[in-house]
C-alpha positions in Angstrom: 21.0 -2.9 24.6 21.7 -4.8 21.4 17.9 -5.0 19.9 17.5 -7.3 16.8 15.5 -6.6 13.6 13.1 -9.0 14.5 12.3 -7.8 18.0 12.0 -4.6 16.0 9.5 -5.8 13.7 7.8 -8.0 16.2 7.0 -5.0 18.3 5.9 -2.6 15.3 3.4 -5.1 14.3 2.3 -5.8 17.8 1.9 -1.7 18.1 0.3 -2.2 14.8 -2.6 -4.8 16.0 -3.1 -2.9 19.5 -3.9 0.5 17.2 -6.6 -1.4 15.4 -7.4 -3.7 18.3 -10.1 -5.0 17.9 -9.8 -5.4 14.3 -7.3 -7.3 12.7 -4.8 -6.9 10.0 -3.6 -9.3 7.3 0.4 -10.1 7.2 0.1 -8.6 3.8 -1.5 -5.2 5.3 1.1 -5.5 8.4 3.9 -5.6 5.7 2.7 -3.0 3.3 1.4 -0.4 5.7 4.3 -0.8 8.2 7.3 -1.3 5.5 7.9 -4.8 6.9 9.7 -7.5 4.8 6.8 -9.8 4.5 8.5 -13.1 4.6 10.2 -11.9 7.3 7.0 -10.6 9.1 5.0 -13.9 8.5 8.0 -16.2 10.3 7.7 -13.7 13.2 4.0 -13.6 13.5 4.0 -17.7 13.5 6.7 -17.1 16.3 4.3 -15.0 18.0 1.0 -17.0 18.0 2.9 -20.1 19.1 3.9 -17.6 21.9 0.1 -16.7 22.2 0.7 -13.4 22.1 -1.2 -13.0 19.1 -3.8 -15.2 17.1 -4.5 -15.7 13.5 -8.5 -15.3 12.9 -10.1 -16.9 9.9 -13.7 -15.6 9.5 -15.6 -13.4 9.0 -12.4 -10.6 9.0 -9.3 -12.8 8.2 -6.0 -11.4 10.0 -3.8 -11.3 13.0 -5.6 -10.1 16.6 -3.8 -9.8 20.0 -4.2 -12.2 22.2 -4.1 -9.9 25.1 -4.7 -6.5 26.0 -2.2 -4.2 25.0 -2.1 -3.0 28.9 -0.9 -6.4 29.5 1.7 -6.8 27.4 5.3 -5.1 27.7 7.9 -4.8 25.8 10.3 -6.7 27.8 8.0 -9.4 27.0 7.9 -9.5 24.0 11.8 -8.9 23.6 12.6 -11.9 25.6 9.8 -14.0 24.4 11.1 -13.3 20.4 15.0 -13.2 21.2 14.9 -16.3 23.7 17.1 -14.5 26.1 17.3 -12.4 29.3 20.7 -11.1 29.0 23.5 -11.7 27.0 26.1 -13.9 28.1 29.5 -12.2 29.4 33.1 -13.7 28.2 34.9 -15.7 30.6 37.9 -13.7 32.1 41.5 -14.5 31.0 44.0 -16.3 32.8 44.9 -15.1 35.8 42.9 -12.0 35.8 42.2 -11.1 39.7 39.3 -12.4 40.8 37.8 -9.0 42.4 38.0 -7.3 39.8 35.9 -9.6 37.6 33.3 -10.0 40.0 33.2 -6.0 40.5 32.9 -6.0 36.6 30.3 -9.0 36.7 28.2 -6.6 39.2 28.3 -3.9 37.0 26.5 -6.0 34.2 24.1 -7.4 36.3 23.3 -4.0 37.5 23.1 -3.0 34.1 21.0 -5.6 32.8 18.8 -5.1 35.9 18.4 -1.7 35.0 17.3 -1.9 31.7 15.1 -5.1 32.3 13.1 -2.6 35.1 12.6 0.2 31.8 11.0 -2.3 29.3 9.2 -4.5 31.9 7.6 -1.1 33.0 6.8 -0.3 29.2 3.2 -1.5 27.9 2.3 -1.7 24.3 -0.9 0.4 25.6 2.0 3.2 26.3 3.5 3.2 23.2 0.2 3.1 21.3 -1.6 5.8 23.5 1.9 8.2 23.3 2.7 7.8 26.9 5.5 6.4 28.8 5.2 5.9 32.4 6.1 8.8 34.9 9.1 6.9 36.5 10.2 6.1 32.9 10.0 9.4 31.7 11.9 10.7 34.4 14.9 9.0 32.9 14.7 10.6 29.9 15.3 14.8 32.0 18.9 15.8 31.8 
């Protein structure tokens, strides 16, 4: 799974606001506190309140608040909502490659993608900020 700095940084600072919920935080504390490029971190927190996962409160405690529960929130969420995407897009096969082969291979990637889009669906931002990853998640993680 190909995660991009700004799904990076869009989840820390979401982890960030559910720690402190329900207080907020300043872009300027989110940046210095959490080692985020602040213009970077302010086009990605306008990203997410147009998203609604988060809102921007004025008075009397300026800074950024979740919109929702943390419990209500996953990851996957948030990764598809900031990177636009589900799953990347596969090449089309070469000429006269067979045809059962590429849709073996083409199963294998849907499989794939299935599998990973069960993990961080299953993945709150209440069980990354509490420390705790589901049972059925952490079962992956046993050799």
């Amino acid at each position: 799974m190909h995660v991009t700095a700004r799904v990076e940084y869009a989840l820390r600072a979401l982890l960030a606001l559910a720690v402190v919920e329900p207080s907020a935080l300043t872009a300027n504390a989110l940046a210095d506190s959490h080692g985020l490029p602040l213009t970077f971190l302010q086009s990605i927190l306008g990203d997410l309140r147009r998203a609604d996962l988060v809102y921007n409160q004025r008075l009397p405690h300026p800074g950024y608040r979740l919109a929702r529960a943390a419990e209500d929130l996953t990851v996957g969420e948030v990764l598809r909502l900031v990177s636009g995407t589900r799953a990347e897009e596969r090449a089309e096969p070469p000429e006269g490659e067979p045809s059962a082969l590429v849709d073996a291979l083409r199963q294998v990637w849907r499989a794939a993608d299935t599998a990973q889009h069960e993990v961080i669906d299953a993945v709150t931002l209440a069980d990354l900020r509490d420390g705790r990853l589901p049972a059925r998640i952490q079962a992956l993680l046993s050799p």
